[in-house]
N, C-alpha and C positions, 0 to 999 in steps of 0.2 A: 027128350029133355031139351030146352034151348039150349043152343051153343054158346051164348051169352051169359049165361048163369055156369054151364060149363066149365067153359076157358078160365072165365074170373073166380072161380071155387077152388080150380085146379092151383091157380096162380095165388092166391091166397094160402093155402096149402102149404105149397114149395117155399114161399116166401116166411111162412111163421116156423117150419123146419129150420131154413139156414140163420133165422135169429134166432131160435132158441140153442140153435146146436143138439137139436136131437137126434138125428144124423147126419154125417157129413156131408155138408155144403155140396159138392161135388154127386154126390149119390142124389140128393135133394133135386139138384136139379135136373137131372139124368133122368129120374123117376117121373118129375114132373114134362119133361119135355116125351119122353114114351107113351105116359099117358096121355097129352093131347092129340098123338096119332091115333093109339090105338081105338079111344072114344069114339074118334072118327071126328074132330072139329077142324083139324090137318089131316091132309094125303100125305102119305111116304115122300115122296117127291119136292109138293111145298116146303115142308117142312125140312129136308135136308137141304132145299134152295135160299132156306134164309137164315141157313148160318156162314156167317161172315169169315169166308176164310182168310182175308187180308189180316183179318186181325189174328188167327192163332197163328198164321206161320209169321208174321211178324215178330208174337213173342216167342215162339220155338224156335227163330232165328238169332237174337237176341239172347236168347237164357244157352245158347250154344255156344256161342261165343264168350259170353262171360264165364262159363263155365270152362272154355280151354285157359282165356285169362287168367282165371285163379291158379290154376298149374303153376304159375312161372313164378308165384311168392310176393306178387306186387301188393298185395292186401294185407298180408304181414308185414310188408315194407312200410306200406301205407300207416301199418297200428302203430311200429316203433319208433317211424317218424314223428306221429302223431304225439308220443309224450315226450321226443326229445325237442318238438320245438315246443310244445309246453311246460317244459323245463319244471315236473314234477305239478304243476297247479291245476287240482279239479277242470278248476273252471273254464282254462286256457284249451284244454285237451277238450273238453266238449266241446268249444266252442271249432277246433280242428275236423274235429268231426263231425260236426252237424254242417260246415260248409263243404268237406269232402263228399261228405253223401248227397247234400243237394245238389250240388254240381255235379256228380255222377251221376244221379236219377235224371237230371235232365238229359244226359246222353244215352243210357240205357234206362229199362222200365226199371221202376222203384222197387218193385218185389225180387227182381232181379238181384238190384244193389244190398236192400237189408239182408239177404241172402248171406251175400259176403261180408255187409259187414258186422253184422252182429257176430260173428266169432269173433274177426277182430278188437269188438268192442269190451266183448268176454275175455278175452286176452289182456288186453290195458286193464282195466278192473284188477283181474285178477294180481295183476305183474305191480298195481298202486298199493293191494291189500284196500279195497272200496268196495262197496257194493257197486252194481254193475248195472243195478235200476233205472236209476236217473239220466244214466247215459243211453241207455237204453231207450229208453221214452225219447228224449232229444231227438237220437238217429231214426225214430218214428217218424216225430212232426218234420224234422226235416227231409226227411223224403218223400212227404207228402205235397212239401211245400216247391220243393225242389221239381218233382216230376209235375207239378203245373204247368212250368215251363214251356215244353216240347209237346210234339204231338206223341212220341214215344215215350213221352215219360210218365207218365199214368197212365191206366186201363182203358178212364173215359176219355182222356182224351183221346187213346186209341180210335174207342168205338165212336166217336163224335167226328175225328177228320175222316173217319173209311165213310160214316155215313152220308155226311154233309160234303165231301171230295175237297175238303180244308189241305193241303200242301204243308210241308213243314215248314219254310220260310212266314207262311202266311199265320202259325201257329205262334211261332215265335216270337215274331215283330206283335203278334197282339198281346200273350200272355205271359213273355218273360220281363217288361219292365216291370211289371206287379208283382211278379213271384221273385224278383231282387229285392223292392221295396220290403213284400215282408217275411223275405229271409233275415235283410237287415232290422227289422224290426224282434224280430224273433230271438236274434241273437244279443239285441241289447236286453231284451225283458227274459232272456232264459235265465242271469243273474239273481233276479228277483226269485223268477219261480222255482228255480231251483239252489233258495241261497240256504235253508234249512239241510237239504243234503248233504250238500258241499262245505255247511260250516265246519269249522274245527276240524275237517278232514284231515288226517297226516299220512300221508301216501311217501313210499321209498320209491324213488325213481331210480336212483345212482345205478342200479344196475341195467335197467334198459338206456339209460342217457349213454352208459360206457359201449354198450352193444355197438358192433360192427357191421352198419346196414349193410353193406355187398355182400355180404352172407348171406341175406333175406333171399337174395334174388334165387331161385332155382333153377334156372332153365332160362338165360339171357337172350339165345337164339328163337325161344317160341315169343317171349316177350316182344324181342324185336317184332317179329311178323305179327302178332295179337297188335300192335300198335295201328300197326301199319293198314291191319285190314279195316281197324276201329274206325283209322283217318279215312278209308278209302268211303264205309259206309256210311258216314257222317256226311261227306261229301255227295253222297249218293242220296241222301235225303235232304238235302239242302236242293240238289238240284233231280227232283226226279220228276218234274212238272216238265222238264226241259226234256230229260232222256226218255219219258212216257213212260215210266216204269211205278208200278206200286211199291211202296216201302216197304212191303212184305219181300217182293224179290228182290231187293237191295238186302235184305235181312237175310235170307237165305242164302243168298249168293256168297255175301261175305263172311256167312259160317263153312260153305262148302268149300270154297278159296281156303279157307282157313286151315280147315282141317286135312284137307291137300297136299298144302303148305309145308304144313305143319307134322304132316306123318300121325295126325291124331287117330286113336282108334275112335272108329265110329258107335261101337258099343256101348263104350266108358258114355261118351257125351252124350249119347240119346238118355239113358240113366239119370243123367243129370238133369234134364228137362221136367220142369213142374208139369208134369202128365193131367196133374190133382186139378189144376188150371183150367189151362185147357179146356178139358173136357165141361168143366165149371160152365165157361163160356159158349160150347155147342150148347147145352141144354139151355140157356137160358136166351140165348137167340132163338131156338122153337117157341118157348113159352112167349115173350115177346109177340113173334109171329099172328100166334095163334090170337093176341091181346086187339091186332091192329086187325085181322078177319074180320071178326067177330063185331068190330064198330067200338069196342069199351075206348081205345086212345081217342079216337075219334070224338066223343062226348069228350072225355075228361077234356078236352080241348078247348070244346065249347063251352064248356063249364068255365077255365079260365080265362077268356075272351068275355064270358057276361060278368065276372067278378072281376076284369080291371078294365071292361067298358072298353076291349080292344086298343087301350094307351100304351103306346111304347114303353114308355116311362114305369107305367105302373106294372106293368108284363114283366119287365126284364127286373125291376126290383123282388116281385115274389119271386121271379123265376130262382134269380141268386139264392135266395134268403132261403125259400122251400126247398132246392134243394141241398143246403148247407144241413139244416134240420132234419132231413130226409135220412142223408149220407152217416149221420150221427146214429141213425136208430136200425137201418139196414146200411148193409154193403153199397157202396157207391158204385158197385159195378154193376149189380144188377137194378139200382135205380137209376142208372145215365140209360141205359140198353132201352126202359119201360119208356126214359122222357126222349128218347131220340124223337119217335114218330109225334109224339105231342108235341113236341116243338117245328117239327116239318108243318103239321097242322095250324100250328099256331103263325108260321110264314107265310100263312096263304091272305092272313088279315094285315101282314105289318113288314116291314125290314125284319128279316132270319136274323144278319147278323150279328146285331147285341144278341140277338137270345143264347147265338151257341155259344157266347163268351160268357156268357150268365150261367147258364148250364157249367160251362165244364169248371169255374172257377168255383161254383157253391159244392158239385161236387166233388172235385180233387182238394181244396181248401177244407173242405165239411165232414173228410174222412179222419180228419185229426179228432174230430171230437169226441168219438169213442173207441174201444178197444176192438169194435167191431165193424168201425167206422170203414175201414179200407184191408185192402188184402195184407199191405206190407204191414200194418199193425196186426191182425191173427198171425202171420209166417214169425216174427218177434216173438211175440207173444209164447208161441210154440217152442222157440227156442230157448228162450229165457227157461222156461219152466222145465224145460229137459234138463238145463243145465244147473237146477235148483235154486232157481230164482225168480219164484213166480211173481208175473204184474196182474193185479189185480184190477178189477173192473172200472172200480172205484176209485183209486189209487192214478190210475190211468187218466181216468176223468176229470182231476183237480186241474192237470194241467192243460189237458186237451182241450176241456168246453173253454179254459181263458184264450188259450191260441187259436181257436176256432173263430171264437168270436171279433178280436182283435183285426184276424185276417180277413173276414167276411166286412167288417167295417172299410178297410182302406180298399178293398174290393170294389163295393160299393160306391164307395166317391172316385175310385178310377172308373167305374162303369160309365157311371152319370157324367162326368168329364167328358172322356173320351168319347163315348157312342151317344149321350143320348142331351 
């Protein structure tokens, strides 16, 4: 049978599993990436050659260390500070939250942060006597919006600087004044869209405002060094163009350091590690593979090169747009992974670089628009409903396709400004 009909059936396949959730994502892709060996359309060898390991031990480096971090209570320090500097008001306290998490997604990955902070977030809720919903959703978009930012702070852009050899200085200076702009944005219109929630809410704070944060802290001495190693690795990514080092071994390093340090057991923290991930990401780097073999990127390429008549202009505005729409209907991670080499291709007719800022802004920005939009929206989502309070698809969507949309606009007119 042609390997071209193959690969793209097999990939079709895997791709209609992990949206419909008929089995899990992770299995999905595992299956799919097995079968393109076994078919015989990849060799054993290719195929474990083209998965990207800068990028999982980056985030097992990463999910390591925030994982000793929560040890020390700083995320419960973080929830009770959180309503006592909004001194009991809904709206005060999301608005703490949704700039804590953005600015933390940008320093560690996003699924990482909602991780920790959606307990927290379950916490405040519970401790206002509120539903925990709307907050909820909030610390979504905003760490969607957040992990734009950085090259660490979303998946694609993960998989976009390992693939294109983008630096983190170089990710930052492009896409963090647009992911300020509409954080700010997001925070003046989350009022609006979430004034129905919020109205008439009457939430008891007095007893967390009287709470005695040094109590929060658990363990002062690992905190110290969790800080310490946080600065060291920050630092390590800022300059690793300088030390020729990949971010994954800065990542690594500064969990190993850590945990040194630190006296952690090693056990406990590999446990802690989204394994589910991971492994998410081996399989769909084969499938990938097997997409660019075969020739299918390769057309899709040329496809879009005859539909915008190889124009910059016109290139990098579907680029954004399509994949904003894309990231809304599947996972943005395994549709940055598909547009990596389409966009490599698509370099060879034009200037690369609006495209990868096109790409990675429609879809780290595009993952807001549905529930299944992005990772850190499923890891919520899971969570919420463990904890009896399920967000709906629908639900989810009132506020996500308007933030979606809003951010792909100011997007837009930064692209065309700046690059084009």
């Amino acid at each position: 049978m042609n390997p071209v009909w193959l690969a793209g059936g097999i990939f079709l396949i895997t791709y209609a599993l992990i949206v419909t959730e008929r089995v899990h994502r992770t299995i999905a892709a595992l299956l799919g990436g097995v079968a393109i060996i076994i078919i015989g359309v990849l060799e054993q060898d290719q195929a474990f050659e083209s998965i990207d390991w800068n990028v999982i031990f980056l985030l097992a480096g990463m999910m390591m260390i925030a994982s000793i971090l929560s040890e020390t209570g700083l995320f419960q320090w973080i929830a009770v500070k959180s309503v006592q500097f909004g001194k009991g008001s809904p709206y005060r306290i999301m608005v703490v939250l949704v700039v804590v998490t953005a600015v933390t997604s940008a320093l560690l990955d996003n699924v990482t942060i909602v991780i920790l902070m959606a307990p927290v977030t379950l916490f405040i809720a519970a401790s206002l006597r509120v539903s925990p919903i709307p907050f909820l959703i909030a610390i979504i978009l905003a760490s969607n919006i957040g992990g734009t930012a950085t090259l660490v702070g979303d998946p694609p852009n993960i998989l976009i600087g390992s693939a294109a050899g983008i630096d983190f200085v170089t990710f930052a200076a492009n896409l963090t004044p647009i992911a300020l702009i509409v954080l700010i944005v997001f925070v003046v219109i989350a009022r609006i869209l979430f004034r129905r929630d919020l109205k008439d809410v009457t939430s008891d704070a007095s007893g967390i405002e009287a709470m005695d944060t040094s109590e929060l802290i658990t363990n002062r001495p690992l905190l110290r060094k969790s800080l310490v190693v946080m600065a060291g690795v920050i630092l390590g990514f800022l300059f690793h163009g300088v030390l020729h080092l990949q971010p994954a071994t800065i990542a690594l390093a500064g969990a190993t350091v850590l945990m040194l340090w630190g006296r952690i057991d090693l056990e406990h923290v590999l446990n802690e590690i989204e394994w589910t991930a991971l492994f998410f990401f081996i399989g769909l780097f084969i499938l990938v593979e097997a997409l660019v073999t075969v020739g299918i990127i390769e057309s899709v390429a040329e496809a879009a090169l005859r539909l915008t008549g190889a124009n910059l202009q016109m290139t990098s505005m579907l680029l954004l747009w399509l994949s904003a729409v894309a990231s809304g209907i599947v996972d943005n991670i395994p549709y940055t992974a598909t547009m990596i080499p389409v966009v490599e291709n698509l370099g060879k007719a034009m200037p690369i670089g609006p495209l990868w800022w096109s790409l990675a802004l429609g879809a780290c920005l595009g993952g807001n628009a549905t529930l299944v939009g992005s990772a850190a929206n499923v890891v919520v989502a899971n969570l919420s409903e463990k904890s009896g309070h399920p967000i709906s698809f629908g639900n989810f969507l009132r506020y996500g396709a308007i933030v979606t949309f809003v951010s792909i606009a100011l997007a837009s007119v930064y692209v065309w400004v700046r690059y084009l």
